[in-house]
C-alpha positions as CSV (number, residue, x, y, z in Angstrom):
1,X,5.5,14.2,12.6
2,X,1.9,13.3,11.5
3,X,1.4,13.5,7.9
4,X,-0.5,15.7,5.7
5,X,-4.0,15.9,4.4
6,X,-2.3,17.4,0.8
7,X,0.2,14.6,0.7
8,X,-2.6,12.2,1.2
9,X,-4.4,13.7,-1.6
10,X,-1.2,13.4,-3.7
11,X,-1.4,9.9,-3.0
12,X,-5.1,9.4,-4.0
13,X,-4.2,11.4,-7.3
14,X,-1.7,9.3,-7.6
15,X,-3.7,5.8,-7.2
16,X,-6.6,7.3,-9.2
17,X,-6.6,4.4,-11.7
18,X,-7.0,2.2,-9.2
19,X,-10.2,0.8,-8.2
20,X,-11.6,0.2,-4.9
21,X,-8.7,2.7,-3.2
22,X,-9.5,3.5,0.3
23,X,-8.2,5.5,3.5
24,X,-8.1,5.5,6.9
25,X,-6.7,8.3,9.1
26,X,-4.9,6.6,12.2
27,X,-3.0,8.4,15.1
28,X,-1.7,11.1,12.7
29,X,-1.2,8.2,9.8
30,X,-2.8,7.1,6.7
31,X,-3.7,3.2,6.0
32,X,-3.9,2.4,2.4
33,X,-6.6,0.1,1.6
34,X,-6.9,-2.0,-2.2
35,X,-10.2,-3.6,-2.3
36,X,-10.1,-3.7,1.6
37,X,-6.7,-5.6,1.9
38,X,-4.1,-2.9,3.7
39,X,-1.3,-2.7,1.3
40,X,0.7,0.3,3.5
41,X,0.3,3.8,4.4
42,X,1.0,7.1,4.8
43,X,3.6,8.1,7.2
44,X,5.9,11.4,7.6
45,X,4.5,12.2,4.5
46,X,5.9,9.0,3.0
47,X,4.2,6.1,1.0
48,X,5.5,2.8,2.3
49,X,4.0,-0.5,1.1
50,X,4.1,-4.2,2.9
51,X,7.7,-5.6,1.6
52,X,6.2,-9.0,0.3
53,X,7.9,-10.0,-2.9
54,X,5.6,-8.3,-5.4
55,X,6.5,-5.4,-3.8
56,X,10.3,-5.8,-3.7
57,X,10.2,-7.2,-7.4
58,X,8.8,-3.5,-8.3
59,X,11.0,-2.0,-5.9
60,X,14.4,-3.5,-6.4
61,X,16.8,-0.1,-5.2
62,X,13.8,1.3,-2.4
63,X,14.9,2.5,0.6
64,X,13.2,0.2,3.9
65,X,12.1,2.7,6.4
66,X,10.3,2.4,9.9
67,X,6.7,4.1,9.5
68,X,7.7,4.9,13.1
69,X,9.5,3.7,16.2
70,X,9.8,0.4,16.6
71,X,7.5,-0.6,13.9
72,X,8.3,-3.7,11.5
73,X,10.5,-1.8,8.4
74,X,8.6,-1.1,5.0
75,X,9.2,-0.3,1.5
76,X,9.2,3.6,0.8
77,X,7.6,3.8,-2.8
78,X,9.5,7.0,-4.2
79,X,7.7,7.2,-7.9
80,X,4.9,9.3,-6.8
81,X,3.7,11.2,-9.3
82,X,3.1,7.7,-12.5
83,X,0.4,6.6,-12.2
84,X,0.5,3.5,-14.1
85,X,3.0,2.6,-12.2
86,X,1.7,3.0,-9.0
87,X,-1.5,1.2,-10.5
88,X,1.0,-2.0,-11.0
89,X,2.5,-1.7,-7.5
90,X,0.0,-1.9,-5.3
91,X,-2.5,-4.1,-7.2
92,X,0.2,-6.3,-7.3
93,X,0.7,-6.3,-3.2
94,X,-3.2,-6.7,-3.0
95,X,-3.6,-9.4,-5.3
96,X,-0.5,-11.4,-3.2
97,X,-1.8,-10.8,0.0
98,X,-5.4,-12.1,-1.2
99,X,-3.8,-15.1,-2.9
100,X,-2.0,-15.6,1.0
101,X,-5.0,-15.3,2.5
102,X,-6.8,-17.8,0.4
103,X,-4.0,-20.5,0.6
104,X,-4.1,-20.2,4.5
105,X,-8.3,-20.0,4.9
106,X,-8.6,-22.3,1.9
107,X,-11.9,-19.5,1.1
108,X,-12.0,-18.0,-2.5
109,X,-12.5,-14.5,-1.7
110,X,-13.6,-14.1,-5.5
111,X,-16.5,-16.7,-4.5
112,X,-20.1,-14.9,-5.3
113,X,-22.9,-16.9,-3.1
């Protein structure tokens, strides 16, 4: 089941207070993009974010889920509708997959030339 344009805009609603939000439509999907870093998506109508510690610390009873056959199992965020906290959740899971990134390229991606 492909997900909705309505839930997607739900979801934007949702991350409103969250700057730099993106979206990318994907065979019948949503990606979720913070400041360009892909923290999860839309899928069945579900927001599912990357289970990285950030994510489970905010997330301690969440369900994992497929986002579809055979795919690696995310976190199903269930809190949909506060906005503050969904502000904490996924700039949270942006800001440790940045600091990952940084450790393994050794690059400050906060570096202005």
């Amino acid at each position: 089941m492909a997900s909705t344009k309505q839930f997607l805009d739900r979801i934007l609603d949702g991350l409103s207070l969250v700057e730099g939000v993106s979206s990318r439509k994907m065979m019948g999907e949503y990606l979720i993009y913070v400041r360009g870093i892909l923290i999860g998506g839309i899928y069945d109508d579900r927001l599912l974010v990357k289970p990285i510690p950030s994510a489970l610390d905010r997330l301690p009873h969440a369900s994992f889920v497929e986002p579809y056959h055979g795919a690696s199992k995310m976190l199903m965020v269930d809190k949909l509708d506060d906005k503050l906290y969904l502000k904490e959740l996924v700039e949270a899971v942006a800001d440790e997959i940045e600091e990952e990134r940084e450790k393994e390229t050794g690059v400050d991606s906060h570096y202005e030339s």
